[in-house]
C-alpha positions as CSV (number, residue, x, y, z in Angstrom):
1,X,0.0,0.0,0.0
2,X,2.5,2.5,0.8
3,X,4.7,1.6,-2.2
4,X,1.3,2.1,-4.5
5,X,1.5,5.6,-2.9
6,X,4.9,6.5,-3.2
7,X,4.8,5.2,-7.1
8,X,2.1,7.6,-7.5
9,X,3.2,10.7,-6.1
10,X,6.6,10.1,-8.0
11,X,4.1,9.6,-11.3
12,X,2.0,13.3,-10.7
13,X,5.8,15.0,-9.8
14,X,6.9,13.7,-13.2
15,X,4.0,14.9,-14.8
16,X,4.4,18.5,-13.1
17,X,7.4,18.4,-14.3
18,X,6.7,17.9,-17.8
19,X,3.9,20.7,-17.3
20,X,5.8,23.2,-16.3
21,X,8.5,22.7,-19.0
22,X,6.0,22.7,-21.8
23,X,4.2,26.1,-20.4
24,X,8.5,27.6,-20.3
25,X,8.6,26.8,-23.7
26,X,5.3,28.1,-24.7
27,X,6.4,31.5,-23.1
28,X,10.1,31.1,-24.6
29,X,8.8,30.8,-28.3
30,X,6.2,34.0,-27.6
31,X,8.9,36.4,-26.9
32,X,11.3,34.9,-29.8
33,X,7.8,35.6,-32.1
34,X,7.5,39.1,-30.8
35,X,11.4,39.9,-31.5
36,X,10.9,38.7,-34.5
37,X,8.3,40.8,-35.5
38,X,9.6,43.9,-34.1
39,X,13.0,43.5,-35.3
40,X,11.8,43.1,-38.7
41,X,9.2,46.0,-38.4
42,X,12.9,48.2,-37.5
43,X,14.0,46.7,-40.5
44,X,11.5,48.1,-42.1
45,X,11.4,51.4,-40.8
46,X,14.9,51.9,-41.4
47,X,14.8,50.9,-44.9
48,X,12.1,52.7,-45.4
49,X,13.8,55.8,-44.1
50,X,16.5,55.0,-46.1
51,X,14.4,55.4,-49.6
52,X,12.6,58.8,-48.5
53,X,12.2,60.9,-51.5
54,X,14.1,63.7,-52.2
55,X,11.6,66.3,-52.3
56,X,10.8,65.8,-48.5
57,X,14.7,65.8,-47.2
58,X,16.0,68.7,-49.6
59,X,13.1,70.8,-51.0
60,X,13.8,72.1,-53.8
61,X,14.0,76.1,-53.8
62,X,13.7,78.1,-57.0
63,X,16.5,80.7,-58.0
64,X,14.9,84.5,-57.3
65,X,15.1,86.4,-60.2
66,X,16.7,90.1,-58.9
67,X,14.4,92.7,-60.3
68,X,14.8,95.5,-57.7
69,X,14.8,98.6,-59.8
70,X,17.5,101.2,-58.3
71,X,16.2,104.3,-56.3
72,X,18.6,106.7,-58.1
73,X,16.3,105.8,-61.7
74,X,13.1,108.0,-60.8
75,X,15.4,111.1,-60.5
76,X,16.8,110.0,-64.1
77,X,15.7,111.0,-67.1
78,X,16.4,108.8,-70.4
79,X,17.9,109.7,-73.5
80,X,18.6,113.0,-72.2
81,X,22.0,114.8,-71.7
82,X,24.4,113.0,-69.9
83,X,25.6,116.8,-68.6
84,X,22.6,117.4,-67.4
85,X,21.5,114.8,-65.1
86,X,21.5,115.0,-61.5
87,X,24.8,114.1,-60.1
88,X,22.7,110.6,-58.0
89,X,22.8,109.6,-61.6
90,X,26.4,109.3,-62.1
91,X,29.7,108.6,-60.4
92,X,32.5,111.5,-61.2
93,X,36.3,111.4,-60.8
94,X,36.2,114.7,-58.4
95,X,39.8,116.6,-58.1
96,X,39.9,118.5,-54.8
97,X,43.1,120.2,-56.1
98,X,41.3,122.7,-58.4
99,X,41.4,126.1,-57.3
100,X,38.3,127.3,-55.6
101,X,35.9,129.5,-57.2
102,X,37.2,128.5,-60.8
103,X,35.8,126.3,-63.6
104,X,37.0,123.0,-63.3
105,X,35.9,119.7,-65.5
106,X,35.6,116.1,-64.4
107,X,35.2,112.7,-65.8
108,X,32.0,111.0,-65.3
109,X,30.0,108.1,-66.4
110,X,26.9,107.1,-65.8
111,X,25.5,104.2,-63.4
112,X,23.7,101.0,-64.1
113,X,20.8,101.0,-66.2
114,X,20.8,104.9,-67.3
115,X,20.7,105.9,-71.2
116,X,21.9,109.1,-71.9
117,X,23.5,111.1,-75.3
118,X,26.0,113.7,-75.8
119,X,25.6,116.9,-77.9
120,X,25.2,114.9,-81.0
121,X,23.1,112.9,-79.8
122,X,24.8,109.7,-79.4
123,X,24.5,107.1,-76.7
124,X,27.6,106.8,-74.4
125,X,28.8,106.3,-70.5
126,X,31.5,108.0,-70.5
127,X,31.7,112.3,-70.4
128,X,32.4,115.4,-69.1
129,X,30.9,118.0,-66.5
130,X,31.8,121.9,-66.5
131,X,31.5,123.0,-62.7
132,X,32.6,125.9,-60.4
133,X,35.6,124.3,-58.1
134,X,33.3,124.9,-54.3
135,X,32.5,122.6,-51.5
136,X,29.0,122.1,-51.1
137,X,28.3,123.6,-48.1
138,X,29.8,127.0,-49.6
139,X,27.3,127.4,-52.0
140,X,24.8,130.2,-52.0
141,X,22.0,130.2,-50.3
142,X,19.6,129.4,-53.0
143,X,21.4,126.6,-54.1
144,X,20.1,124.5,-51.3
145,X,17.1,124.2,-48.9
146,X,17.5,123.8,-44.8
147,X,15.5,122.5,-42.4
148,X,13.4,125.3,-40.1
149,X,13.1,125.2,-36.6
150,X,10.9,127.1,-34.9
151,X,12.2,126.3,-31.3
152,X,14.1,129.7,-31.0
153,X,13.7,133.1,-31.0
154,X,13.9,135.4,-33.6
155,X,13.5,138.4,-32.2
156,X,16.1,138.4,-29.7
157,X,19.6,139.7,-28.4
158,X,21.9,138.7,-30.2
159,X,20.2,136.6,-32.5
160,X,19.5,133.0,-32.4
161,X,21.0,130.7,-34.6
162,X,19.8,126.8,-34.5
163,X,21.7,123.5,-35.9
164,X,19.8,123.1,-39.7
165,X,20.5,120.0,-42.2
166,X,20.8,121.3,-45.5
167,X,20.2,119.5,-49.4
168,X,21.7,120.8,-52.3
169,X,19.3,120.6,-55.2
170,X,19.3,117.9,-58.1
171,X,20.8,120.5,-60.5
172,X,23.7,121.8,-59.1
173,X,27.2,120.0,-58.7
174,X,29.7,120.2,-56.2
175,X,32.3,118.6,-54.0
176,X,32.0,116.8,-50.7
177,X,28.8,115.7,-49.2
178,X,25.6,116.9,-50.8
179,X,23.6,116.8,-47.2
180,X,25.6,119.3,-44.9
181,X,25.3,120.6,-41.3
182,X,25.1,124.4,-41.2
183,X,23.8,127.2,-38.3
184,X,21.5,129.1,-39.7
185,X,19.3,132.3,-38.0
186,X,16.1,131.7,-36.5
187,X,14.0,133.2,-39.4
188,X,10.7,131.2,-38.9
189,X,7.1,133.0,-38.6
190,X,3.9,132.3,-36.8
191,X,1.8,134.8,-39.1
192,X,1.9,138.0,-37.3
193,X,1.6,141.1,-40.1
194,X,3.7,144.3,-38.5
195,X,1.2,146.5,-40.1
196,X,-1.6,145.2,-38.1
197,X,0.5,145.1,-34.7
198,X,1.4,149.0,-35.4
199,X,-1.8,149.9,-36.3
200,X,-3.4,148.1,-33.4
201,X,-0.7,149.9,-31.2
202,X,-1.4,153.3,-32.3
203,X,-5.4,153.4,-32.7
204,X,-5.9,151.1,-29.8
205,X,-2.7,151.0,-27.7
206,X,-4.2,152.3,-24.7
207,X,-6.1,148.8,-24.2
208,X,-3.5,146.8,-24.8
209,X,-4.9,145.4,-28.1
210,X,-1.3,145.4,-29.7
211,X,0.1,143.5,-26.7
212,X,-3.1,141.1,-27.0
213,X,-2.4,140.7,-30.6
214,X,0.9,139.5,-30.5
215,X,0.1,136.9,-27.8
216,X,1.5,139.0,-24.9
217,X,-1.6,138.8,-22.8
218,X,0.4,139.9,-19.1
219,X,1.5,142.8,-20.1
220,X,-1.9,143.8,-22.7
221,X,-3.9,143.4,-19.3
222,X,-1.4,145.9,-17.9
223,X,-1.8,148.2,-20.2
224,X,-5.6,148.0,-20.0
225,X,-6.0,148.6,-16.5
226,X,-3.5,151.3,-16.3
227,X,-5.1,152.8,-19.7
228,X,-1.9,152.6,-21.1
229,X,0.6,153.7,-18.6
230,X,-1.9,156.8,-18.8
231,X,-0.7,157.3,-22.6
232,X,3.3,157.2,-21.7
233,X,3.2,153.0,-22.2
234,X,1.1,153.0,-25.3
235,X,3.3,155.8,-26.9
236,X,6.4,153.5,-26.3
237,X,5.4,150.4,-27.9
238,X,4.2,152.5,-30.8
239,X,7.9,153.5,-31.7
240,X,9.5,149.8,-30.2
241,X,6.0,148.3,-32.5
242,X,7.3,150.6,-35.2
243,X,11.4,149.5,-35.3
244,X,10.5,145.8,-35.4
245,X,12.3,145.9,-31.2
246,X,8.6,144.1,-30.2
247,X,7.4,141.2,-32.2
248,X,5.6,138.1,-31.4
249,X,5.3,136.4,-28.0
250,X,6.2,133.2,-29.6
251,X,9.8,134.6,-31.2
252,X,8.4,134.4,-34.8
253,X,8.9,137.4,-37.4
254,X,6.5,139.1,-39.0
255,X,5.3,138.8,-42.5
């Protein structure tokens, strides 16, 4: 009896034993399946990576064309005199060793994209400019405009001068920079007629109606309430009124 029991326990070990190595080699041939699989789905990637097209990895980008048009062509006319263009249309050999104040000539030629003739009326880019040897900036007056300020006073002792950036015009040629520094007088207005101030001051002076019209209201209130320095004020800024010494409470001229 006890041997029938032993045999049998021995049997269901054996076949525990046999379970539990079929169920490890169930498992075992899962995960070689699943390596498998993913290994060859890496494979794939990869050589599917490898065969991306080219459009994807190196767009291709089209050459742009340059077309810009220069900004020195709107102040240049075609098929005109190469003379006289403005000097923004050409480039000049400039000799600062000419002697100042006299005629001097320099070689020139046009820039990119500019058609112009010479007196018989023949297309070149080469040529000649006749010009008064001068530095810009000592030019006269009306060869250039200035910026105004009207920050200072013009009426005023002594007289204000203010810091003005001045352009030569298109027409004229000269040497050095064409856009100067310069101090200039304050010569700006605010619209105040010196007829009307002295006529104010003389027909209605003893109000104060000259001081009111040229924006000095402190001392037109004076002169109102002391009926114009009883006649000796009003009489005073008639003949200051009258030599320009009185102007505008802003520091203007008059017109």
């Amino acid at each position: 009896m006890v041997a029938l029991v032993v045999s049998g326990l021995w049997a269901l070990k054996r076949l525990c034993s046999v379970v539990l190595f079929v169920s490890q080699l169930y498992v075992l041939s899962g995960r070689a399946g699943s390596l498998m699989t993913t290994e060859h789905s890496k494979q794939q990637f990869v050589s599917t990576k490898g065969v991306t097209s080219p459009s994807t990895n190196t767009p291709y980008t089209r050459a742009t064309e340059t077309t810009e048009i220069p900004s020195y062509l709107s102040k240049c006319p075609s098929n005109g005199l190469c003379s006289k263009l403005p000097p923004d249309c050409m480039t000049c050999k400039t000799n600062f060793s000419c002697v100042y104040g006299k005629p001097a000539t320099f070689d020139c030629k046009i820039k990119p994209q500019i058609h112009c003739v010479d007196q018989r009326n023949n297309e070149v880019e080469n040529f000649t400019i006749n010009m008064t040897c001068q530095f810009c900036w000592q030019l006269e007056p009306t060869d250039y405009v200035c910026t105004s300020s009207t920050s200072c006073m013009t009426v005023s002792c002594p007289r204000q001068r203010y810091n003005a950036n001045c352009t030569v015009h298109d027409h004229i040629h000269c040497l050095g920079n064409r856009v100067f520094p310069k101090m200039l007088y304050c010569n700006w207005t605010g619209g105040y007629k010196w007829s009307t101030a002295l006529a104010l001051s003389i027909t209605l002076g003893g109000f104060g109606a000259d001081r009111f019209y040229l924006g000095q209201w402190r001392e037109g209130l004076g002169k109102l309430f002391s009926f114009g320095g009883l006649g000796i004020w009003t009489l005073i800024d008639v003949l200051l009124i009258g030599v320009g010494y009185v102007g505008p409470a802003d520091g203007s001229l008059y017109i």
